[in-house]
C-alpha positions in Angstrom: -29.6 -33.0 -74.3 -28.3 -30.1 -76.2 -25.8 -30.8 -78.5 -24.2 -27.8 -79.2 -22.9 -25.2 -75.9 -22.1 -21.6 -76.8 -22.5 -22.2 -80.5 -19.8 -25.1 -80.5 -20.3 -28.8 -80.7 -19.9 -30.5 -77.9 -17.3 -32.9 -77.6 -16.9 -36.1 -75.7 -14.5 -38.9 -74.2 -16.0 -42.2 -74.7 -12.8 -44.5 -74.5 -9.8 -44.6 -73.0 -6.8 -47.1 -72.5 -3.4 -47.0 -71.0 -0.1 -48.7 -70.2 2.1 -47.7 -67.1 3.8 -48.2 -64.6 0.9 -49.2 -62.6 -1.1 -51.4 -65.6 -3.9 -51.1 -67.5 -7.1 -49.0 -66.9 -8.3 -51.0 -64.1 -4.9 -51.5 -62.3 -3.9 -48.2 -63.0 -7.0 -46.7 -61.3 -7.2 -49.0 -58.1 -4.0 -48.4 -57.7 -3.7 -44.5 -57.7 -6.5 -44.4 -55.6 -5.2 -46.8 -53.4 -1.6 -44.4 -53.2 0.3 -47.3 -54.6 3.6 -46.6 -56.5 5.1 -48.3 -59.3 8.2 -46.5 -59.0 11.0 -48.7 -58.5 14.7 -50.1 -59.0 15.0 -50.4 -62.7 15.3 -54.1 -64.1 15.1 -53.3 -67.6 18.6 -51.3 -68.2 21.7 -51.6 -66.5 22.2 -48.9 -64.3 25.6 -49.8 -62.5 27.4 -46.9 -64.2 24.3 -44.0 -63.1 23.8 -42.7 -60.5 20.0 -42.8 -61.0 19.0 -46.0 -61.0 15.0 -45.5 -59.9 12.1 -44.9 -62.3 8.1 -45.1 -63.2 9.4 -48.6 -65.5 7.2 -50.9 -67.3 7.6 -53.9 -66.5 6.8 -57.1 -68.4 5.2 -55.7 -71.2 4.0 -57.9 -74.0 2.3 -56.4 -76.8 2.2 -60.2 -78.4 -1.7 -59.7 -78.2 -2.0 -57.3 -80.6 0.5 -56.9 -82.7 2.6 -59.7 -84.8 5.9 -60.7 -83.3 7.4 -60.1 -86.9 6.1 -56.5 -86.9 6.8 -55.6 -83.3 10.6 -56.2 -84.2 10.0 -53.3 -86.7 8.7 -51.2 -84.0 10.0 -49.2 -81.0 8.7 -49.3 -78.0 6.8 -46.3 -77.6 4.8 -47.2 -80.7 3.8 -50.7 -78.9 2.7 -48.9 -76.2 0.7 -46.5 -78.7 -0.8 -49.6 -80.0 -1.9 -51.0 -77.2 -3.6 -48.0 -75.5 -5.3 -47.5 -78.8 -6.8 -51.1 -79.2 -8.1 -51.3 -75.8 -9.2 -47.5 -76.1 -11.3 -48.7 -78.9 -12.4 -51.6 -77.5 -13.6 -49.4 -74.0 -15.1 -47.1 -76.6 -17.6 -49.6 -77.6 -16.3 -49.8 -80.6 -14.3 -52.7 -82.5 -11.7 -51.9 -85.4 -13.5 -52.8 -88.4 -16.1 -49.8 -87.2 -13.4 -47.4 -86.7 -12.5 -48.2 -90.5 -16.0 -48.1 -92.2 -15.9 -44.2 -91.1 -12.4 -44.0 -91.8 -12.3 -41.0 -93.7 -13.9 -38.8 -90.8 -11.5 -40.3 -87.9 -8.5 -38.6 -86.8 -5.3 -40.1 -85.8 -3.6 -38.0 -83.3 -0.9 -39.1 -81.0 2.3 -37.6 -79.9 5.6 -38.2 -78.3 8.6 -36.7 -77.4 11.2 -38.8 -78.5 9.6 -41.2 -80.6 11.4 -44.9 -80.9 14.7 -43.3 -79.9 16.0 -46.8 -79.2 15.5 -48.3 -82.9 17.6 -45.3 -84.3 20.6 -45.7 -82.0 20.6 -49.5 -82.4 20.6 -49.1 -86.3 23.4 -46.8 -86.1 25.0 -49.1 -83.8 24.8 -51.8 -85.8 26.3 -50.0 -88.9 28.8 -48.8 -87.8 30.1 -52.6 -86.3 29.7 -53.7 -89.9 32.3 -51.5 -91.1 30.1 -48.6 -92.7 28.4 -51.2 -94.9 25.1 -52.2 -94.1 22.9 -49.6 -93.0 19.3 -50.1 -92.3 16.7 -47.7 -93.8 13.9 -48.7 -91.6 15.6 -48.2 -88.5 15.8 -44.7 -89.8 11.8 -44.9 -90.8 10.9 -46.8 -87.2 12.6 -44.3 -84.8 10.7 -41.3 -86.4 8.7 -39.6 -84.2 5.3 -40.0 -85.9 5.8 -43.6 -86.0 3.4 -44.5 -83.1 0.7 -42.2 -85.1 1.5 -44.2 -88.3 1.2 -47.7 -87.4 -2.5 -46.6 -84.7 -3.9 -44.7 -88.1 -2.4 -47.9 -90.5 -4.2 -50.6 -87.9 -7.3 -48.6 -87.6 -8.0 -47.7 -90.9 -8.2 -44.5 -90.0 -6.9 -41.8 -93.0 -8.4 -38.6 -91.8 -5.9 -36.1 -90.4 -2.9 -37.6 -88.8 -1.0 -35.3 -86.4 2.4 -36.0 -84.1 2.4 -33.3 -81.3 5.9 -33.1 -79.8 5.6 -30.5 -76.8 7.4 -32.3 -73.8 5.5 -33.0 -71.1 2.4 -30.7 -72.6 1.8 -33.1 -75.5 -1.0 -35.6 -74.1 -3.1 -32.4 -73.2 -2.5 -30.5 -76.6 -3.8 -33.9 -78.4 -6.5 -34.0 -76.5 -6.9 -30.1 -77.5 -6.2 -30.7 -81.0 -8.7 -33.7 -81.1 -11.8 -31.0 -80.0 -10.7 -28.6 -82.0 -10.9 -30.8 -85.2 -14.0 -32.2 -84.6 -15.9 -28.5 -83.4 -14.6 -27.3 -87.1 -16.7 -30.1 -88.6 -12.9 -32.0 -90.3 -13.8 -35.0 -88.2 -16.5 -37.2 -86.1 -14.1 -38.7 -84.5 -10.4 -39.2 -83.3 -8.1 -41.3 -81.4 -6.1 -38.9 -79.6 -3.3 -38.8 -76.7 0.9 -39.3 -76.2 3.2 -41.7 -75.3 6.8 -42.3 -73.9 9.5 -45.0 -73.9 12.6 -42.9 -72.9 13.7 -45.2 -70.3 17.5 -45.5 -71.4 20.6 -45.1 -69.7 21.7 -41.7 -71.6 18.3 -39.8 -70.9 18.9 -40.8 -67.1 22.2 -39.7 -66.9 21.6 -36.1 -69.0 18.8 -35.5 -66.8 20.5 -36.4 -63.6 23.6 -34.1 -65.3 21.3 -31.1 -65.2 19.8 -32.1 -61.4 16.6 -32.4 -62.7 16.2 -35.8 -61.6 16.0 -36.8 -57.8 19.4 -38.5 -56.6 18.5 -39.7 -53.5 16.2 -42.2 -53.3 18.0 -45.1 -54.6 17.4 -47.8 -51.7 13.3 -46.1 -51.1 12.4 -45.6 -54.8 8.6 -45.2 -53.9 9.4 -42.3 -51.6 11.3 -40.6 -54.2 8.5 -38.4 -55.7 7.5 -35.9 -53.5 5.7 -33.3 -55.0 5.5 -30.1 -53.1 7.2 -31.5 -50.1 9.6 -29.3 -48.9 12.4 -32.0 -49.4 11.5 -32.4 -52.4 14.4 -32.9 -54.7 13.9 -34.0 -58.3 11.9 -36.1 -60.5 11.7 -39.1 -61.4 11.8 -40.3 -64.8 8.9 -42.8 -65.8 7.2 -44.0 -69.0 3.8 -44.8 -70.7 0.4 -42.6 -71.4 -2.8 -43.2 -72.6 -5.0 -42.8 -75.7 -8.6 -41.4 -75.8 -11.5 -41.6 -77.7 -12.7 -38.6 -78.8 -15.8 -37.8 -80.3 -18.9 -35.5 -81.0 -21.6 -35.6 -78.5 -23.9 -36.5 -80.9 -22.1 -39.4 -82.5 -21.5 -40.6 -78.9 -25.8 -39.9 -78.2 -26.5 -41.8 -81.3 -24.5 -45.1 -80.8 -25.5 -44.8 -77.1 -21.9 -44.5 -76.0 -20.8 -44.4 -72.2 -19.6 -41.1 -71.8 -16.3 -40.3 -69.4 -16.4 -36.7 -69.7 -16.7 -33.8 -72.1 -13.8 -31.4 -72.9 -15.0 -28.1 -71.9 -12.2 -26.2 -72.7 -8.5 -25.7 -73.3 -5.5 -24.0 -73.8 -2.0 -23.7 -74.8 0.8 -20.9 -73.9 4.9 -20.5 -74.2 6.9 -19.3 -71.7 9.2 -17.9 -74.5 11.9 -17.6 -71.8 14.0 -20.9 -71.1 15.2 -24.7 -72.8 14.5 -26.0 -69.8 14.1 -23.5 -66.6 10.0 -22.7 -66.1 9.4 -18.8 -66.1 9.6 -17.9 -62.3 6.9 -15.7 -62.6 4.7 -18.7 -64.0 4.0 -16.6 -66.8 2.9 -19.7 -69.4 1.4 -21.5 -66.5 -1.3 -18.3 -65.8 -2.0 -18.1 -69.7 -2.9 -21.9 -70.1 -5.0 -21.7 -67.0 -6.9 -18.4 -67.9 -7.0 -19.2 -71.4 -8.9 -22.8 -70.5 -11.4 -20.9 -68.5 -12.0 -18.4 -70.9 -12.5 -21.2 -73.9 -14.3 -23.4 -71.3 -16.6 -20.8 -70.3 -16.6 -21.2 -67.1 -15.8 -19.7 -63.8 -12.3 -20.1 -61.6 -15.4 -21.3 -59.0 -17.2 -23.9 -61.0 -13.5 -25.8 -61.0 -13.3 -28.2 -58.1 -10.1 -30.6 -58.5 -6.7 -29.7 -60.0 -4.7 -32.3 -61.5 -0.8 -30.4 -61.2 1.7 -30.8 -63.3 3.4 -31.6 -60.3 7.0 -32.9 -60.6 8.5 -32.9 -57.6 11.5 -30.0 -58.3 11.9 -27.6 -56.3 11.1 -24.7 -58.9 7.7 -26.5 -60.7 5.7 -26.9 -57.7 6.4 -23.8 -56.1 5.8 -21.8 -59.5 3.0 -24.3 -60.0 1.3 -23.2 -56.4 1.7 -19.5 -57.1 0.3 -19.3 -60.3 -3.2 -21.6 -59.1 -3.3 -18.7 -56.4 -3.4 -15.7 -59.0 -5.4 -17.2 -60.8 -7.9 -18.8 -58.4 -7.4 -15.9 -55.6 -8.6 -16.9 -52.4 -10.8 -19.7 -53.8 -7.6 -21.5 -54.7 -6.9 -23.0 -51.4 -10.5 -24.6 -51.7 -9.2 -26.7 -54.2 -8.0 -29.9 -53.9 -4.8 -30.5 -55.9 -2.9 -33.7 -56.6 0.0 -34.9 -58.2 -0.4 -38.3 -60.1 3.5 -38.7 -60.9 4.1 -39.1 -57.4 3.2 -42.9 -57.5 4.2 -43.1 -61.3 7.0 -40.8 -61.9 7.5 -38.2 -65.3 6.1 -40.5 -68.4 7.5 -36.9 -70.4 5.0 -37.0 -73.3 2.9 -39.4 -72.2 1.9 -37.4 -68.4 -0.5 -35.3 -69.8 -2.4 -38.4 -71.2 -2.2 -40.2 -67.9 -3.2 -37.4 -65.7 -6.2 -36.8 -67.4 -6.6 -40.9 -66.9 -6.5 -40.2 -63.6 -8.8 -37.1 -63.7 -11.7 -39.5 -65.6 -10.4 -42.1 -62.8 -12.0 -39.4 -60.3 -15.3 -38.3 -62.3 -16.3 -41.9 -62.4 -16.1 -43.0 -58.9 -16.0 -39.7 -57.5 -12.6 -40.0 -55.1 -9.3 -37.8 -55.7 -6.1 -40.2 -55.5 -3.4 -38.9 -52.9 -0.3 -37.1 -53.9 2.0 -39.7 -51.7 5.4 -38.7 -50.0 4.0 -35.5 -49.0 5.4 -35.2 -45.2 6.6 -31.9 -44.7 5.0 -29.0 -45.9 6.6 -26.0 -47.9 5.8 -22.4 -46.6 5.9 -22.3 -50.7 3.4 -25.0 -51.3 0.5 -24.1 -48.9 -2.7 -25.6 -50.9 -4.3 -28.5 -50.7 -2.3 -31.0 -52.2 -4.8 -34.7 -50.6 -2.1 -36.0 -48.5 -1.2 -39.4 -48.9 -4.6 -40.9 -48.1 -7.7 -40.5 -51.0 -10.8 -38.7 -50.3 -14.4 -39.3 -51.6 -15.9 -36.1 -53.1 -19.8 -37.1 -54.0 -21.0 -34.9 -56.6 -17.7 -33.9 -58.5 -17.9 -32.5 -62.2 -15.9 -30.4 -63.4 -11.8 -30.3 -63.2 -8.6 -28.9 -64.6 -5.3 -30.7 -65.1 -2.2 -28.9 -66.1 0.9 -30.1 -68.1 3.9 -27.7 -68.3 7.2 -28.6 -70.2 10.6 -28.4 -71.4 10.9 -25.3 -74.0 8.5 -23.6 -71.9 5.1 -25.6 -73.5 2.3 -25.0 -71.2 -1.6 -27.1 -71.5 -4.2 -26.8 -69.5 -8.3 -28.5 -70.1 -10.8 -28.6 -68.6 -13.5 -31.6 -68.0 -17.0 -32.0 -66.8 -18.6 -35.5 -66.3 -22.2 -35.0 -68.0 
C-alpha cells in the first residue's frame, strides 16, 4: 500500500470515542441509524423561568471510571467529557495509555471547545462574592479556561508534543481534525489525539440563544420532533452537548502496528465569512470556499464524493444557504447526493458537532448505511436535495464523503474521508 499520495503522507483515523446524547460509540451508532433521538425535556437544569426547555442533554453521566472523584471536582464538565472520549478513543485505537506515553514526545494533544468549563468559572465567582469579597478561588479561574480539556487529555496521556485549543464554534471538531493532518504530513508528529467538545447546557446560553430566535421555541411537549432540518417548518435549533475524540495517525504507523483503520483524511479546509457575529453570509460565501477548498486539498473530484454530512441546523437561513451552496458547487451532480443532518436526533453540541458528525460519517463507512435526517415532513421549494428522509438507507460500496461544519463568527470546515 502506498504510503505517501500526491507527495504527502497519508493520514489515518484509527480510534475514535464519544459521549452524547445518544451514548457511547456503539449506542451512538445504532441509534442514529435507527433515527432515534436523544433530544428531550431537560432534567439536569431548571428550566421553569425559559422558555426553552428541550435539548440534545447528557444524561447520567459518570466519569467515576476514569477519572478520580477528588480530581473530577476540579474539573468542568466539558473536560470530563474530553476525558472520556479520549480514554476509550485510545483504548478503540488499539492502544493503551502507557503506549501513548512511551512516544510521548511525537503525540499531539489537540482538542477544542467553545466555552470551555464555563460552569466552574461562574460558580467560583459565585461563591466569592457570597463570602464577602474574601475568598476567591484561583483554580476556578485555572479550571474554566478553555484549554483545560486539552490539558488534563495531554497530562493523562503523557502526551507533550504540541498541544492546541481550537475555539471556532461549531467548526472546531473539523478544524482539529484538520490541524491533526496537517501536523503529522509536516513530519511534527506520528500521532495525535484530536477533536472538540461542549458542556454549554446552562440556563443563560438557552435563554441568550432563544433571545436571538436562534433556538426552536416550539417543541416543548414533542422535543424529538423539534429538529427539523431543511423542513419547511423548520424553526430553530436545538441546543445539545458532547463530541468526540479521534485518533489520528500516519498511515504507516497505523500499517506497522497493524491498526484497524476507520478512514483516511483526504482533504480539508477552512474559510470566514468575514461578514456577520452570528448571521451566515446569504450568499454562502464561506460555505463554497470550505467545500472547494477540501476538494482542491483532497484531490479529488465534486463526482468521486458520494454522502454529505450538513451542517444542518434546522434554521431557516443555514439549511437553505447550506442547500444552495452544495448545488454551486456540485452543479447538477448535487442532487445525486445524499445529504443528512445528524443534529436532528441529537441537537447542536456547538464545538463538539463537527466531532460527532464525522462520528457519524465513520458510523456510515463501516457498515455502509446513511442515518436519516428525522422530522423531515414537508419539503422546502428551498431545500430540494436529498436529505434520506426519516428512514436509513444501505449504500454497499461507499468511500468517500464530505461533512461540513459552519459557525458563529462566520468559521466554515469542511473534510473529506475515504474508507481505505
Amino acid at each position: 500500500m502506498e504510503l505517501t499520495r500526491h507527495d504527502r503522507k497519508r493520514v489515518v483515523i484509527t480510534g475514535l470515542g464519544l459521549v452524547s446524547p445518544l451514548g457511547e460509540k456503539a449506542a451512538f451508532w445504532n441509534a442514529i441509524q435507527a433515527g432515534m433521538s436523544g433530544i428531550r425535556r431537560l432534567e439536569n437544569i431548571e428550566t421553569e423561568h425559559l422558555d426553552v426547555k428541550i435539548g440534545g442533554e447528557i444524561r447520567d453521566f459518570d466519569s467515576s471510571a476514569y477519572i478520580p472523584r477528588k480530581q473530577a471536582r476540579r474539573m468542568g464538565r466539558a473536560t470530563q467529557f474530553a476525558i472520556v472520549a479520549a480514554v476509550d478513543a485510545v483504548t478503540d485505537a488499539g492502544l493503551s495509555v502507557d503506549e501513548i506515553g512511551a512516544i510521548g514526545e511525537r503525540v499531539a494533544t489537540i482538542i477544542g471547545t467553545t466555552l470551555g468549563s464555563y460552569e466552574v468559572g461562574e460558580s467560583g465567582i459565585e461563591s466569592w462574592r457570597r463570602s464577602g469579597y474574601r475568598h476567591a478561588n484561583p483554580m476556578s479561574i485555572v479550571n474554566a479556561l478553555p484549554n483545560m480539556p486539552a490539558h488534563y487529555v495531554s497530562k493523562m496521556m503523557a502526551a507533550v508534543g504540541p498541544l492546541i485549543t481550537p475555539s471556532v464554534a461549531c467548526a472546531t471538531g473539523i478544524q482539529a481534525i484538520g490541524e491533526a493532518t496537517d501536523l503529522i504530513q509536516a513530519g511534527k508528529c506520528d500521532l495525535a489525539i484530536a477533536g472538540a467538545l461542549d458542556a454549554v447546557m446552562f440556563d443563560y446560553i438557552l435563554a441568550g440563544f432563544s433571545a436571538t430566535r436562534a433556538l426552536t421555541r416550539d417543541y416543548n411537549d414533542a422535543p424529538e420532533q423539534a429538529s427539523r432540518p431543511f423542513d419547511a417548518d423548520r424553526s430553530g435549533f436545538v441546543l445539545g452537548e458532547g463530541g468526540a475524540i479521534f485518533i489520528i495517525e500516519s498511515l504507516e504507523r497505523a500499517l506497522k502496528r497493524d491498526a484497524s483503520i476507520y478512514a483516511e483524511v483526504l482533504g480539508y479546509a477552512a474559510s470566514s465569512d468575514a461578514y456577520h457575529v452570528a448571521a451566515p453570509d446569504p450568499n454562502g460565501g464561506g460555505a463554497k470556499r470550505a467545500m472547494r477548498w477540501t476538494l482542491d486539498d483532497a484531490r479529488v473530484n465534486p463526482s468521486e464524493i458520494e454522502h454529505i454530512n450538513s451542517h444542518g441546523s434546522s434554521t431557516q437561513a443555514n439549511d437553505a444557504i447550506e442547500t444552495a451552496a452544495i448545488k454551486e458547487v456540485f452543479g447538477e451532480a448535487a442532487y445525486n447526493i445524499p445529504v443528512t443532518s445528524t443534529k436532528s436526533m441529537i441537537g447542536h453540541a456547538m464545538a463538539g458537532c463537527g466531532s460527532l458528525e464525522v462520528a457519524a460519517c465513520l458510523m456510515t463507512l463501516a457498515r455502509e448505511v446513511l442515518h436519516p435526517t428525522v422530522n423531515y415532513e414537508t419539503p422546502d421549494p428551498a431545500c430540494d436535495l436529498d436529505y434520506v428522509p426519516n428512514t436509513a438507507r444501505d449504500v454497499p460500496g461507499i468511500r468517500t464523503v464530505m461533512s461540513n461544519s459552519f459557525g458563529l463568527g462566520g468559521q466554515n470546515a469542511s473534510v473529506v474521508l475515504r474508507k481505505i
